[in-house]
C-alpha positions, 0 to 999 in steps of 0.5 A: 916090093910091097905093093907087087905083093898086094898085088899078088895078092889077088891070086891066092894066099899060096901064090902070095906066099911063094911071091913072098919066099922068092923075094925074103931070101934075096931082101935080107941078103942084100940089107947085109951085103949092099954096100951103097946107104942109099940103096940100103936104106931103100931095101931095108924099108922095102923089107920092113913094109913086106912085113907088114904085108905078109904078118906073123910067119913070114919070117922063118927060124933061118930068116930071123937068125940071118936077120938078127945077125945083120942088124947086130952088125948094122948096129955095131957098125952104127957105134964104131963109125961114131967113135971114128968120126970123134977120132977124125975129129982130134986129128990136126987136119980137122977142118970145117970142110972135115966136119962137113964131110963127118956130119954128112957120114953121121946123117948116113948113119942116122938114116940107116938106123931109122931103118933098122928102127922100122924092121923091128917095128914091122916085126914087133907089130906083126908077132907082138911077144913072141918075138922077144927072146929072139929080140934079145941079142939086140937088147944091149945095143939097143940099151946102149942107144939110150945111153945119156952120154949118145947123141940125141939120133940114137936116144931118139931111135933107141926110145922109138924102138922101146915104144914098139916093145911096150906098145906091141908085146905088153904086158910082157914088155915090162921083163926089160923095164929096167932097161928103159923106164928110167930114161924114158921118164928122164928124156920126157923132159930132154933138151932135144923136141925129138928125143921128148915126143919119143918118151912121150910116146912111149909113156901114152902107150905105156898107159894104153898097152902096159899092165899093172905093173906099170900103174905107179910109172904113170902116176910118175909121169903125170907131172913130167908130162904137164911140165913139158906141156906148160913150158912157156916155148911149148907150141913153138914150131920146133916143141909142138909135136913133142908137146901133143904127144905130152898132151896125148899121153896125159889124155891116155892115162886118164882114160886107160888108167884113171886109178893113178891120177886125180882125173878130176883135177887134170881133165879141166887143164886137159881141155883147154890144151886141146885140140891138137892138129899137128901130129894127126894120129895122135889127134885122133887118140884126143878127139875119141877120148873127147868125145868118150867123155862128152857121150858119158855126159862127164859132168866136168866136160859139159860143166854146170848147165853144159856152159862147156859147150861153147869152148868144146864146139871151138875145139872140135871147129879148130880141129876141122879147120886144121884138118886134125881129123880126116872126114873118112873117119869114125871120131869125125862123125862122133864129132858130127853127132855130138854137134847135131845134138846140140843143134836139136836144142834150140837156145843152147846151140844158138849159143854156141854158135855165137861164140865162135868166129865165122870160119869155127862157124864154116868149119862146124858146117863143113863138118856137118856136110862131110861126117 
């Protein structure tokens, strides 16, 4: 469906628009109707992408009132069917091949509930504030997922949806602050990889998107997010997303509210996480603020007599060997140019050059080629 709608695009934004009104009336009845998850899910995701195709005023009074509507439901059943499934699970014939049987309709469950997640995405990222009084017969179900007695799906998908309201309605997002701020400085530190790169998540854009008012959250957060960082399992297979989220968002306090911490004292440790090169976009976010920082001449970056050089050139080597950064984009050629001014300075690139192994070396080429 979306991409017959980039398609129809091509015609003009009137038959755009009369492609799209044949198409939402149909799509919201049948994410209330469908009774089979796997269809669902696949409408609902369809539904969500449309929106991000069409923008703010796609939707009418009629749809978001319809709409709002089936995701109460959706949600509400989400909660029923959870309570169910704990009653199954006290009856005599409960059974290994029951819970098989239960954790199969959880799974179902959870997936439907990512879903509900990315229509709220695509609408929050398309009419940004505007959207919150509408948003508001949602917010107690949403303030239940988060709940720390639930399981840790819903907290996941609860925060995720808390991210969207900060990072897209801000600074208006802070009215529902009181909903979700606590619990998300708490689960920053969560048992679950899941529920941590949520929270994490959310506090980087708090401090990239939020205004004032949230200055002292992220002073708070600072600690909370080098303790998660530092954890001695933190770059495990299962922590690391989790873990460079933290080291982003760290990143994002210090660029986007440097008045709420000490930059100077967290910069250095800053550096000797990076980089990053599991979660892509968040990799971006560092190299850009890097390289912010590197152009400014920051005289704790560069160190005394630029000895820093050696460890940057590792770190943007390490990112091009991992592919954190795609060649198309602009941070990749920041990342080029910061290289070829160190290649004009004769003994200080020779330097540099020797600390590294042969493949940083091929990769610091290959990105000389590419950017």
């Amino acid at each position: 469906m979306p991409l017959l709608l980039e398609c129809a695009r091509v015609r003009g934004p009137e038959y755009l628009t009369q492609m799209w009104h044949f198409m939402c009336d149909a799509l919201i009845k049948a994410i209330g109707t469908e009774p089979d998850s796997d269809v669902l899910s696949e409408i609902m995701h369809s539904f969500a992408k449309c929106i991000e195709v069409m923008g703010d005023g796609c939707l009418s009074n009629e749809h978001f009132e319809e709409l709002g509507g089936i995701l109460k439901a959706k949600l509400e059943e989400h909660f029923k069917n959870q309570e169910l499934r704990q009653v199954k699970r006290q009856d005599e014939d409960y059974d290994e091949q029951v819970e098989e049987s239960l954790q199969d309709e959880d799974d179902n469950d959870v997936y439907i509930l990512t879903k509900v997640s990315d229509i709220l995405h695509s609408i929050f990222s398309s009419y940004k504030e505007k959207v919150l009084p509408w948003f508001e017969q949602l917010l107690p179900l949403i303030v239940n997922l988060i709940c720390p007695h639930r399981p840790w799906p819903d907290r996941q998908w609860g925060l995720c949806i808390f991210d969207d309201v900060i990072e897209h309605c801000s600074p208006a997002s802070f009215k529902y602050a009181e909903y979700f701020l606590r619990p998300m400085l708490q689960y920053v530190c969560d048992n679950s990889p899941e529920v941590r790169q949520a929270a994490a998540y959310g506090l980087g854009v708090m401090a990239q998107y939020g205004g004032d008012n949230y200055r002292p959250f992220c002073t708070e957060a600072l600690p909370l997010l080098v303790r998660v960082i530092q954890s001695a399992d933190s770059k495990t297979k299962e922590n690391v997303n989790a873990t460079e989220n933290c080291i982003s968002a760290v990143g994002k306090i210090m660029k986007f509210k440097p008045d709420c911490v000490n930059v100077e004292e967290v910069l250095p440790h800053w550096l000797s996480w990076l980089p990053l090169h599991e979660d892509k976009e968040e990799a971006v976010q560092t190299f850009n603020y890097l390289c912010d920082l590197i152009e400014s001449n920051h005289p704790i970056v560069l160190g005394p007599n630029n000895t820093n050089l050696p460890k940057i050139f590792s770190i943007i080597a390490e990112g091009e060997m991992h592919e954190a950064i795609k060649h198309e984009d602009p941070c990749a050629k920041r990342l080029a140019n910061v290289v070829r001014q160190v290649q004009t300075s004769g003994g200080l690139w020779t330097e540099c050059i020797a600390q590294l192994s042969p493949e940083q070396q091929a990769a610091i080429q290959e990105l000389l080629n590419s950017a």
